[in-house]
Each structure stands twice: as structure tokens, then as C-alpha cells.
N, C-alpha and C positions, 0 to 999 in steps of 0.2 A: 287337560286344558292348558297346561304352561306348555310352551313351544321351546321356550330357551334362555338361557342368559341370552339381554339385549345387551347389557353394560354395566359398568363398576366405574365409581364417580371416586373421584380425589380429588382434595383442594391441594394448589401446588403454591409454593413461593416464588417462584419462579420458572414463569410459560417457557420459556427459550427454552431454559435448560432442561424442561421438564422435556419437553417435545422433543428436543433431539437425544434425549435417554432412550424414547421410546424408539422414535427412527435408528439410531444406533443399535442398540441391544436388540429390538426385535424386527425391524422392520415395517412398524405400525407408520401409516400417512396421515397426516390432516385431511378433514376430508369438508367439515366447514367449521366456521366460528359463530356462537351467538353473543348477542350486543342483550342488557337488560333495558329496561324502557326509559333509560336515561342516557341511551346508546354508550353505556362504561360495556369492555368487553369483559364477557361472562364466562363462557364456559367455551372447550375447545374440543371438538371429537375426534378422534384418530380409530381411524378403522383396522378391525383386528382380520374381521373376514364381512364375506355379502352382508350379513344383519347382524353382527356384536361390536358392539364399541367400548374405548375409553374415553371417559370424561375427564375433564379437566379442568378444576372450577380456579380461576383467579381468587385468589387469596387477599382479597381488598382489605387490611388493614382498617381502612376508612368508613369503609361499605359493612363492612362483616364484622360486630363487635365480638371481641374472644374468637375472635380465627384462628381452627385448628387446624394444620397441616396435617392431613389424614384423609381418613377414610369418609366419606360422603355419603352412597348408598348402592344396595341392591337394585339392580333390573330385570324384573320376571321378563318377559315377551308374551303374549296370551293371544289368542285367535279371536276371542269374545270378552272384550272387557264389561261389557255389562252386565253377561250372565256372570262372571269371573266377580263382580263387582256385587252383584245379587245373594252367590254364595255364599262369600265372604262374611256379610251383613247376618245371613241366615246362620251360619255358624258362630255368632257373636262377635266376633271380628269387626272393630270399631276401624267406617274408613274416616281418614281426617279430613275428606271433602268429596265432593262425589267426582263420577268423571267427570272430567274437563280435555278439551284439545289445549294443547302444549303450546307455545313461540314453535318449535320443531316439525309442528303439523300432524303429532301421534296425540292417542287419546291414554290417558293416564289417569290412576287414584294412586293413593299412597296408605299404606296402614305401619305399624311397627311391631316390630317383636317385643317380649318378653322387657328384651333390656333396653328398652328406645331406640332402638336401632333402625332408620326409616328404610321401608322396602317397595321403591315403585313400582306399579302394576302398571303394564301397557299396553296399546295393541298399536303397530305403525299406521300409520294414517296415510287415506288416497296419494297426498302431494308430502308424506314423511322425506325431510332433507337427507336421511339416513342413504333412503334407499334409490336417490336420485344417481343420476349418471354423471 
């Protein structure tokens, strides 16, 4: 049922410089930016290949009390989030909200591991910004 790593999220200190580590060192592009519902810019994608990406959460001091500079989360990819979503539940697997479609246009839950670790569940969605041209 999982298809692939979609993504691996980090909060950075700084966007510039984060963006050009990654265009530098590996060749990864911007591919778009999301704004949160108080249009503050949020998160920054750069694409790794056709459907995996890095994320890249602004680091809002302001926004984000105790911002860590780190590691953010896991991104499954799944073909079927619902049954994916249904499994989970049946195996005991507490999700922390049901699906939802995303700001990005994919449909997503979230659960965590062991040690709080949050691991997105997703499947890209019809008009996914990911996977646009």
C-alpha cells in the first residue's frame, strides 16, 4: 500500500540560505511556496524528483513557540488513503484526525510513532501543487 517516500519536512532558520544549500549541494529547485491563513509564508518545497520532495518550514520565532530547528516529519505516499486510514485504526493505530485535503491539494492523516515522532499519511490529490507542471 505505501508507494514511497513523498517528503521529509525541516524547520530552517533561514529560507535563503537554506534553499541555496540545497540548490547548491544537490541540485534540488523550488518548485512552489505555501502562505498559512494569515498569508505569513510557511513552508517551501523543492523537488527532489517527479513525486518526492523537501519541505521547508519557516522557522517563525513569533508563530512557533519553542522552535526547533530540526527535523519536522515523515511522508508516506499511499495509493488509498482511506483504506490506509481504515487499516491503521483496525490495527490500533490512533489517527490524530481523520483524512483531510491539505492547503497543497493532497489528502492526508497523520499518526506517530512510539516516540512522538509525527509520520504523515498521504495520497496526491486531482489538482496536488506537487505534481503540476
Amino acid at each position: 500500500m505505501i508507494k514511497g517516500l513523498a517528503h521529509v519536512a525541516y524547520q530552517v532558520s533561514d529560507m535563503e540560505k537554506a534553499i541555496a544549500f540545497y540548490e547548491k549541494a544537490f541540485g534540488f529547485k523550488k518548485k512552489f511556496e505555501l502562505h498559512d491563513d494569515n498569508d505569513n509564508p510557511w513552508i517551501v518545497y523543492l523537488q527532489v524528483n517527479e513525486k518526492a520532495f523537501i519541505e521547508l518550514f519557516y522557522a517563525h520565532k513569533d508563530l512557533i513557540k519553542d522552535a526547533n530547528i530540526s527535523y519536522q516529519h515523515l511522508c508516506l505516499e499511499v495509493e488509498n488513503i482511506e483504506e490506509v486510514a481504515k487499516n491503521l485504526t483496525k490495527k490500533g493505530i490512533t489517527l490524530l484526525h481523520p483524512v483531510i485535503l491539505g492547503k497543497d491539494h493532497n489528502y492526508q492523516c497523520w499518526v506517530k510513532d512510539p516516540d512522538g515522532n509525527p509520520i504523515e499519511i498521504m495520497e496526491y490529490g486531482k489538482h496536488a501543487m506537487q505534481l503540476e507542471k
